[in-house]
Structure formats: structure tokens, C-alpha cells
C-alpha positions in Angstrom: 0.0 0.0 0.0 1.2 3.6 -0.7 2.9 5.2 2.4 0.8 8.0 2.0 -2.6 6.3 2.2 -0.7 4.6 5.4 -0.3 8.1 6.2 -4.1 8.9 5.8 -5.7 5.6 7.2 -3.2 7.0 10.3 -4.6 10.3 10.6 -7.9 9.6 9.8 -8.5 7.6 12.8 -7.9 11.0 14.8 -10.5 12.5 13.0 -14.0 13.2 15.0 -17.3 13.1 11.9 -19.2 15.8 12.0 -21.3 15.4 8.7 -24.1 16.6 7.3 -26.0 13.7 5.9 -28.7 14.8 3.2 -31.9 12.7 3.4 -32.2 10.2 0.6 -34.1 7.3 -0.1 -31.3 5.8 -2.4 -27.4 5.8 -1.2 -24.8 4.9 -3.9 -21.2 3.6 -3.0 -17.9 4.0 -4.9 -14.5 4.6 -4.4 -11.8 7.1 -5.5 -10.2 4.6 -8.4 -14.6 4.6 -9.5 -15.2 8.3 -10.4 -11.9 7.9 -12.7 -13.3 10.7 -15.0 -12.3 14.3 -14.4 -15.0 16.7 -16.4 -15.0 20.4 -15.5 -13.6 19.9 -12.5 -15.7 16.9 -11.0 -14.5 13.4 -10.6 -17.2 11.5 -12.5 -18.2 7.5 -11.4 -18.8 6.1 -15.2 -20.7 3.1 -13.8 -22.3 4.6 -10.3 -22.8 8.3 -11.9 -24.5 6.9 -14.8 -26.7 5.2 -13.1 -27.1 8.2 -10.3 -28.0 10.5 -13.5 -30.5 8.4 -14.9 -32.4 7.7 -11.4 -32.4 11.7 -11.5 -34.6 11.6 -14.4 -37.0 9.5 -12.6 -36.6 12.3 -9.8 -34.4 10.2 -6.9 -31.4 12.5 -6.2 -28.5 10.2 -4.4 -26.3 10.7 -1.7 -23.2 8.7 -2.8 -20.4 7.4 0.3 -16.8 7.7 -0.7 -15.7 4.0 0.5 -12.8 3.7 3.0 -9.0 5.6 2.2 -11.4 7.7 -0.4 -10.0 11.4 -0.8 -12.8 12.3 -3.3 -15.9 13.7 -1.9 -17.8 17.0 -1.3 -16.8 20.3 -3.7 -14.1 16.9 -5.9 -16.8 15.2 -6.6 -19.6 14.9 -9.7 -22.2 13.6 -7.4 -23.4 14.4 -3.7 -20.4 12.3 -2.3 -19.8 12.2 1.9 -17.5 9.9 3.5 -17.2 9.1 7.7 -13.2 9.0 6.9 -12.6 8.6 11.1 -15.0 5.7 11.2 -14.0 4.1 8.5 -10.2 4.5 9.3 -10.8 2.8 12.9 -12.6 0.0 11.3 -10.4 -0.5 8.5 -7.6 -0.5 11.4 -9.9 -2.9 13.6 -10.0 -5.2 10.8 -6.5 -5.3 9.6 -5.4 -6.3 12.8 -8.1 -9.0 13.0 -6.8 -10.7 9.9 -3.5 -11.0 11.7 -4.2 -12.8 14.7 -7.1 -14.7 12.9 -5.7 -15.7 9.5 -7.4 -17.4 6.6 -11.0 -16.1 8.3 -13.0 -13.0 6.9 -12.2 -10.1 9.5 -15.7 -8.9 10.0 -15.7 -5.7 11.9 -18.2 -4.5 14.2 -17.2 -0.8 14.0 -17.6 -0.3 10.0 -20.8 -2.7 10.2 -22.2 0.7 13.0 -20.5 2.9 10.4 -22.5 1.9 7.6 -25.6 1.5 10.0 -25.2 5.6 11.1 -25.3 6.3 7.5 -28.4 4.3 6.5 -30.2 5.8 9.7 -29.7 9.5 9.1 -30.5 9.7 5.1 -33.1 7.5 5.3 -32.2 5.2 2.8 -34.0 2.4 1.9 -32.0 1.0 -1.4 -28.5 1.0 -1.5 -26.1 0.4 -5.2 -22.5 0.1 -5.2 -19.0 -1.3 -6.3 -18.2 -3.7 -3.6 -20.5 -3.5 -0.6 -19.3 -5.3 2.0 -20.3 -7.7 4.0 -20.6 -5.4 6.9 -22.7 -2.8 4.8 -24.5 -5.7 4.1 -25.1 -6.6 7.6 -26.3 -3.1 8.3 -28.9 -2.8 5.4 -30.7 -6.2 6.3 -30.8 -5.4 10.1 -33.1 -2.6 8.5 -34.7 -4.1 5.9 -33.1 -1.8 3.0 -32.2 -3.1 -0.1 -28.6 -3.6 -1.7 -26.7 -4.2 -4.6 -23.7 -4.7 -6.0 -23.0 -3.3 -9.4 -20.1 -5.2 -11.3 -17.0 -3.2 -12.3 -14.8 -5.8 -13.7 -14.2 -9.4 -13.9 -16.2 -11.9 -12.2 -15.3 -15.5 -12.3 -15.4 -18.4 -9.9 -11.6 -18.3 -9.0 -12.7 -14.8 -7.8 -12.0 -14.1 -4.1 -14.7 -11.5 -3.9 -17.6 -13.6 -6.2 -16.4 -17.0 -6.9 -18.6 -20.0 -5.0 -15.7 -21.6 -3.0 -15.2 -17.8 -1.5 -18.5 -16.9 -0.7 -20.7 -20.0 -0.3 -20.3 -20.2 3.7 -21.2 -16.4 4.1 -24.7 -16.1 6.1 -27.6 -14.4 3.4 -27.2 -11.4 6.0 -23.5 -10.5 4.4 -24.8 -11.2 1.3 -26.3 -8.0 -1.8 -30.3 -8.4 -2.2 -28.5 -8.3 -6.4 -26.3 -8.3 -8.6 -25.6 -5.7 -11.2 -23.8 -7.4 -14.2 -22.7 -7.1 -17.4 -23.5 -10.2 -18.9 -24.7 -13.5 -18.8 -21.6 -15.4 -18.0 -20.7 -13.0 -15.3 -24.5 -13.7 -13.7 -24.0 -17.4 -13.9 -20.9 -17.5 -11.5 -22.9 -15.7 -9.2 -25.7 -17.3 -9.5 -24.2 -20.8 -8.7 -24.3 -19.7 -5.1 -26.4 -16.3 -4.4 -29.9 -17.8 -5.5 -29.8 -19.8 -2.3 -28.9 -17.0 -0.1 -32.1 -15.2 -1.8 -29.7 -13.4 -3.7 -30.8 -12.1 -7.8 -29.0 -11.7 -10.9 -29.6 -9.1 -13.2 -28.2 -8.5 -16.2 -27.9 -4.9 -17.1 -24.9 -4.5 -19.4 -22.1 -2.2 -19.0 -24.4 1.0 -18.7 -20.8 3.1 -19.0 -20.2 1.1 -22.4 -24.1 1.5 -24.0 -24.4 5.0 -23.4 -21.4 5.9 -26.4 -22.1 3.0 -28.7 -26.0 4.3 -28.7 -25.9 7.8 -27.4 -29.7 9.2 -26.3 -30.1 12.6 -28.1 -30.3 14.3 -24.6 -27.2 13.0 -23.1 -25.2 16.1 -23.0 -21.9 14.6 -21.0 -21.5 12.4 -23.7 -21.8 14.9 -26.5 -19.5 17.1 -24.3 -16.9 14.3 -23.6 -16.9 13.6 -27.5 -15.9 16.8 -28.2 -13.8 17.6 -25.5 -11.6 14.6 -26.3 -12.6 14.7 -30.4 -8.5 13.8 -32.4 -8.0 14.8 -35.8 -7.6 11.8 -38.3 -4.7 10.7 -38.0 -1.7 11.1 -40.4 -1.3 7.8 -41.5 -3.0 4.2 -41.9 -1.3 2.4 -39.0 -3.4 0.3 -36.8 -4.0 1.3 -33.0 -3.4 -1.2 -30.3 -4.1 -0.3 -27.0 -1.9 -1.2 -23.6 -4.1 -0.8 -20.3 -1.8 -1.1 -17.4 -2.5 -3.3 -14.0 -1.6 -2.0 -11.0 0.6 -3.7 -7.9 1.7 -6.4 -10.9 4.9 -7.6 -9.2 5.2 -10.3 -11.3 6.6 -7.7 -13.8 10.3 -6.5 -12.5 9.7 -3.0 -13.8 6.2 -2.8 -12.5 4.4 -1.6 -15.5 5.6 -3.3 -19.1 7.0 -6.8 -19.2 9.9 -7.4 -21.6 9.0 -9.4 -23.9 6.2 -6.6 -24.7 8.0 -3.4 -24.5 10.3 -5.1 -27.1 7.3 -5.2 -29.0 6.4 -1.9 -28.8 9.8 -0.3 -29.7 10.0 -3.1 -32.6 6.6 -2.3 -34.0 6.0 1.5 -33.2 6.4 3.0 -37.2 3.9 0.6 -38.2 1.0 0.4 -35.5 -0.4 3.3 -33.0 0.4 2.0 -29.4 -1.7 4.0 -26.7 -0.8 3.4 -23.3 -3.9 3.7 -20.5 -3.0 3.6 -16.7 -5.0 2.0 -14.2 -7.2 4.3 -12.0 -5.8 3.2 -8.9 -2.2 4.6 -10.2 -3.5 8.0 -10.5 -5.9 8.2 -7.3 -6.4 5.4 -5.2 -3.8 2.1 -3.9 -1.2 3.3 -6.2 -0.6 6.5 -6.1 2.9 6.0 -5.9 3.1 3.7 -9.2 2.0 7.1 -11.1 5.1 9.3 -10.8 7.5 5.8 -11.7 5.6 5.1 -14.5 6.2 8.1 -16.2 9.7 8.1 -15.7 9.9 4.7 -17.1 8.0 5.9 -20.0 10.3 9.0 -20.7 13.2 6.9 -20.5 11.9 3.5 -22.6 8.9 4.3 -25.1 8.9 8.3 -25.3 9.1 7.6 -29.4 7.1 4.6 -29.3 3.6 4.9 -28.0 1.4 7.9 -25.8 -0.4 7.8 -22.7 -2.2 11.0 -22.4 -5.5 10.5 -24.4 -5.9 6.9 -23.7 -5.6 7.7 -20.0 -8.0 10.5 -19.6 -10.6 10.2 -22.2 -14.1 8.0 -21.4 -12.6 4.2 -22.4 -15.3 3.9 -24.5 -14.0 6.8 -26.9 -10.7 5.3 -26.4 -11.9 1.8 -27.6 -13.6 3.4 -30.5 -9.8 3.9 -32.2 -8.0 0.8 -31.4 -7.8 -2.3 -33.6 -6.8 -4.7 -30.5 -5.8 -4.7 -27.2 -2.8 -6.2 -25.2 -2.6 -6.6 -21.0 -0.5 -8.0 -19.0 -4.4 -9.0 -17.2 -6.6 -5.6 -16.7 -10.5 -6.2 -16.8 -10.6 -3.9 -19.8 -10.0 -6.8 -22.2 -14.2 -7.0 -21.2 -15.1 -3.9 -22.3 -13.1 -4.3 -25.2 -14.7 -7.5 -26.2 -17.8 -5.7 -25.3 -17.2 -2.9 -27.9 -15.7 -6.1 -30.4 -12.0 -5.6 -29.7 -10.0 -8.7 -29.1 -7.2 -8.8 -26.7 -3.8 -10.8 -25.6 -3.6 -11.2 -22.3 0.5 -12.2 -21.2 0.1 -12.8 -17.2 1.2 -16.5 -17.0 -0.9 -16.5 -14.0 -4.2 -16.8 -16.0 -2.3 -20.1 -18.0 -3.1 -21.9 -14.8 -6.1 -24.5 -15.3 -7.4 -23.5 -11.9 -7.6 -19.6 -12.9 -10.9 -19.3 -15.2 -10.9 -15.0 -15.5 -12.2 -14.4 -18.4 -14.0 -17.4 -19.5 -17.2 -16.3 -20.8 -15.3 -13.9 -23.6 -12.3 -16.4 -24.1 -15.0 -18.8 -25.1 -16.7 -16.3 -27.5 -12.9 -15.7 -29.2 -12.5 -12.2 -28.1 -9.5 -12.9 -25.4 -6.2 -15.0 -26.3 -3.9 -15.8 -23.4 -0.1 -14.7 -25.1 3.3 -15.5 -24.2 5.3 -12.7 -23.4 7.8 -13.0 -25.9 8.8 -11.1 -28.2 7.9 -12.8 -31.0 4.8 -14.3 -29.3 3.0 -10.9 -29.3 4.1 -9.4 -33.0 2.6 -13.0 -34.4 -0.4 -12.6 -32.7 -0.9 -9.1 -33.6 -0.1 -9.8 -37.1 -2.3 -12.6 -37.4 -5.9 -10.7 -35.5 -5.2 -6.7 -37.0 -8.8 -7.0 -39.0 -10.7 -9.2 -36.3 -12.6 -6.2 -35.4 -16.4 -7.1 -34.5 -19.3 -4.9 -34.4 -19.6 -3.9 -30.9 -21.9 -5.7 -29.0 -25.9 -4.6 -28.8 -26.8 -3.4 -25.3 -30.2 -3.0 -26.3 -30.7 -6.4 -25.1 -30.5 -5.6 -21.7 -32.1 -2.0 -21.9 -35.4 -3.8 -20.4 -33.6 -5.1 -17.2 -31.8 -2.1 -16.5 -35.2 -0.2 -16.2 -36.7 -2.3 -14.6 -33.7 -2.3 -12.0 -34.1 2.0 -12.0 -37.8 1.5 -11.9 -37.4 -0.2 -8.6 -34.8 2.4 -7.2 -36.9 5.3 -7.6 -40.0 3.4 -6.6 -41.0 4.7 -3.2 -41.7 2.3 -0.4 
């Protein structure tokens, strides 16, 4: 963990709360590494904003709850974001030092479960959405009869710690979302191997982050805004775009950021394809803060005339998806998204060449995700042999239907 979120998680826990929480029947929950767009001035949640601006059509205004270590809140922040940073701090503390003296056991806290409890009793809430909720918030909504969810934000898969069936199985239906929030149908089936009997739903909603650029409403004016703010001229020449989304905390790489065998690659390749080069959220603002700074010095010094960062860093994914012809990871979850908008991808992590790891499964099965060696050689053949593979991205009308019927229910009063 970065030394300075040590630093906060430390002072934190001084902290006294003396909030202000707005009445609401609907709290939303994200972290910092969540509301990863920056427009006019406001960190913006893709997947929890979206869904906070389309329950404001149906009149439900949210209060949204920075999760714990979050820095983003208040005047930062798109939405009406609070966070009880001293509570959270102690509990995160209380729970830390749980896991040591009880290892291989889930170190339920008491103190965030009476966190999350204060904040459901004084907005009033009675439905609850968010990336991650945990088993303490959980705890706290069913002791009061409020609804929760959990809205994917990556990959789900059985090998999973946080969804996979061998994980969460033995956790009582108390510690357990009302729902699921997911993208598609293979990510619902891992879940619903094990939630149904906890009284647990699926619902398949699609990336909402994703449908709103591949079928823009005529009234969405952040997306017409975003398009033009990060609109590129054509560019120069005919080469093909490949995009490079970065993991964070990958110490299987010895540089941290760009195995060798791929920034070979890159340097080998760079006059004839594009190579755009996207951090991770959580290297910017969030559990890697630190990894920022070091990769840019690593970039100056290796691939300064070999690829850019800039664009495919800060612009919507989606717009950045729209120009690339394939993508490469060492193992980031946006090898979904880009099979979602029709992109295939190598992923190089040897990890996921284990036959107990299945992340992935449901688009390696559809032919949109190739696990790569990192070689050299490996990567070049594989580009050379998928640089028109291309698909139409995929139709999220499908799951318009379930997605309002999941924000008919959130605005619904009780």
C-alpha cells in the first residue's frame, strides 16, 4: 500500500465526523479509483454516476459514500459524495489487525458494520447500489430491511475471491447484496451458482458506461461534451491502434508496468501500429498513487518515441476503444469492455495459464481474449495474425429492459 494512504488511514482515525447527511431514499457507493473521469472539475463515477444521473430523471437525487481511504468527496466530486473517513479509518484499522491474529478467516468488523448503520439511519435510505459492498454494509442494510446491490465493475469468475462460490458460499444471506448488477450473462452465472440460495438475484444490465457511447440518447449532453472535448483529428497515417491498459501492484513484472518481452514489441513495431498506453485508475488516485510518478519516468526513459499515454488515459474508455484495432494486458478487466465494444485482446500474465484460474471465461470462449506469451515474437505473431478481427460492438439493447426495470425499482417509493 502507498505510504501516504498509510499516512491517511493513520490520521484519519484521529479524525471526530461531523457530517451533514442529506436525506435520501437511495445511497450509492464507490471509491476514488470509481469516479476515474475528471469533467470540469468533478471526478465523475462512469458506472455509479450513470446510473445516479439516470435515477435523477426519474426524480431520486442520491447521496453517494466515498468508500474507505477515499479522498474524493464534497466540492471533488460529480455527485453528492460524503465519507465518515474517522470511522471508517478505525474499522479499517480494527480489521487489519483481525486478519492477523485470525488468518485465513473473513475479518468482520463490528465498528464499520455501526459505520455503515449511522449512515443508512440518518439519510433514510432504503435502497442502496454500489462497487463492492461489503459484507458489513450488508449486515447493516438487512438489520433494516433496506435493499442492496452490488454493481459489477470488472471481472467476475469463480476463481474470484470476492464472487467465486468456493469464496463466498459459507457467508450467512445477512453478508450477502439483495443483487447483482452485471454485465453479462456469463458473469450472472458465476454468481448465481451460489447467491440464488442466499435469496440473492442476478440481473443482467450491461455495462451502462459502455451503452451509453455505442448508442448515445439525443439528450445526453456529458456524452456529446466528452466527445468533443476529447474529439482527435484523423490521423496522419494508416497504421493500426493497439491499446496497452496497465495493472496496478503487478509484481510479477520487475519493472512494475511493461513486461519485456512486450516493450520489445512496442519499440519493434512502433512506425507501423499506434500504441496507446492507459494507466490504471488506482495509479492516478487510489492504492497506487505512488506507481503514477515511476511510471512516467519509465515511460520518458523507454517508449517516449514509441507509444502515448495522455489521451488513452484520460478520455471515457469507451471513446478510447472506439480507435484501437486490438488490445494487449499484462491481465486488466478492460479486455471486457473491449470485447464488449468487439476488440479482441492478448492477455501475457502467466498466471491466468493456470487451469485453476478461469478470469475471463465467458469472452475467451466467444474468441474475443487470447492468453499470449510474453515474448517477443509471441505478441508481434499474434498481432499480425488478428489486426482485422474487429467485430461490431456488441448490442446493449438487449439488456435496456432489465436495466429499467432495476431503476424503476430504485426510484419506486416504499
Amino acid at each position: 500500500m502507498d505510504r501516504a494512504i498509510v499516512k491517511k488511514v493513520l490520521l484519519d482515525c484521529l479524525k471526530v465526523d461531523r457530517l451533514r447527511y442529506p436525506a435520501s431514499p437511495v445511497v450509492s457507493i464507490a471509491h476514488d479509483n470509481d469516479r476515474s473521469l475528471l469533467h470540469n472539475g468533478k471526478h465523475y463515477s462512469p458506472l455509479i454516476d450513470t446510473m445516479e444521473d439516470d435515477l435523477a430523471e426519474l426524480g431520486i437525487r442520491c447521496v453517494s459514500v466515498a468508500r474507505i481511504i477515499s479522498a474524493i468527496k464534497g466540492n471533488l466530486a460529480y455527485g453528492n459524495v460524503i465519507s465518515p473517513e474517522g470511522r471508517f479509518a478505525r474499522a479499517l484499522v480494527q480489521k487489519r489487525l483481525s486478519g492477523l491474529l485470525h488468518p485465513g478467516r473473513y475479518p468482520y468488523s463490528s465498528m464499520e458494520e455501526r459505520a455503515w448503520g449511522s449512515v443508512l439511519d440518518r439519510t433514510g435510505a432504503r435502497k442502496v447500489f454500489g462497487i463492492l459492498p461489503s459484507r458489513e454494509l450488508c449486515a447493516a442494510c438487512h438489520e433494516r430491511g433496506v435493499w442492496v446491490a452490488d454493481v459489477q465493475h470488472g471481472v467476475i469468475a469463480d476463481t474470484h475471491p470476492w464472487y467465486g462460490e468456493a469464496f463466498r458460499s459459507a457467508d450467512p444471506p445477512a453478508q450477502v447484496p439483495d443483487a447483482f448488477l452485471c454485465w453479462d450473462p456469463g458473469s450472472a452465472e458465476v454468481i448465481d451458482k451460489w447467491a440464488r440460495a442466499k435469496g440473492s438475484a442476478t440481473r443482467t444490465i450491461g455495462n451502462r458506461w459502455l451503452a451509453r457511447f455505442v448508442a448515445p440518447g439525443h439528450d445526453d449532453a456529458l456524452v456529446r461534451e466528452l466527445t468533443a472535448k476529447f474529439a482527435r483529428p484523423s490521423p496522419a497515417d494508416d497504421r493500426k491502434t493497439i491499446l496497452l491498459a496497465l495493472s496496478w501492484g503487478e509484481v510479477d513484472i520487475p519493472n512494475r508496468f511493461i513486461a519485456a518481452g512486450l516493450e520489445a514489441a512496442i519499440t519493434k513495431t512502433a512506425r507501423r501500429f499506434r500504441w496507446l498506453i492507459r494507466l490504471h485508475p488506482n495509479q492516478l488516485k487510489g492504492f497506487a498513487t505512488d506507481e503514477g510518478p515511476q511510471f512516467f519516468d519509465y515511460f520518458d526513459s523507454r517508449l517516449k518515441d514509441c507509444a502515448e499515454w495522455e489521451f488513452a488515459t484520460h478520455a471515457p474508455l469507451p471513446l478510447v476503444l472506439r480507435e484501437d484495432d486490438l488490445h494487449v494486458s499484462w491481465w486488466s478487466s478492460v479486455c471486457i469492455e473491449a470485447a464488449q465494444m468487439g476488440i479482441r485482446s492478448a492477455l501475457l500474465s502467466p498466471r491466468l495459464r493456470d487451469e485453476n484460474v478461469d478470469y475471463y471465461a465467458y469472452h475467451r470462449n466467444a474468441g474475443l481474449i487470447d492468453l499470449v506469451d510474453d515474448a517477443e515474437p509471441s505478441i508481434i505473431d499474434w498481432i499480425e495474425r488478428n489486426l482485422d478481427s474487429k467485430r461490431t460492438p456488441e448490442t446493449f439493447a438487449r439488456f435496456d429492459a432489465e436495466y429499467r426495470d432495476v431503476l424503476a425499482f430504485l426510484a419506486a417509493p416504499e
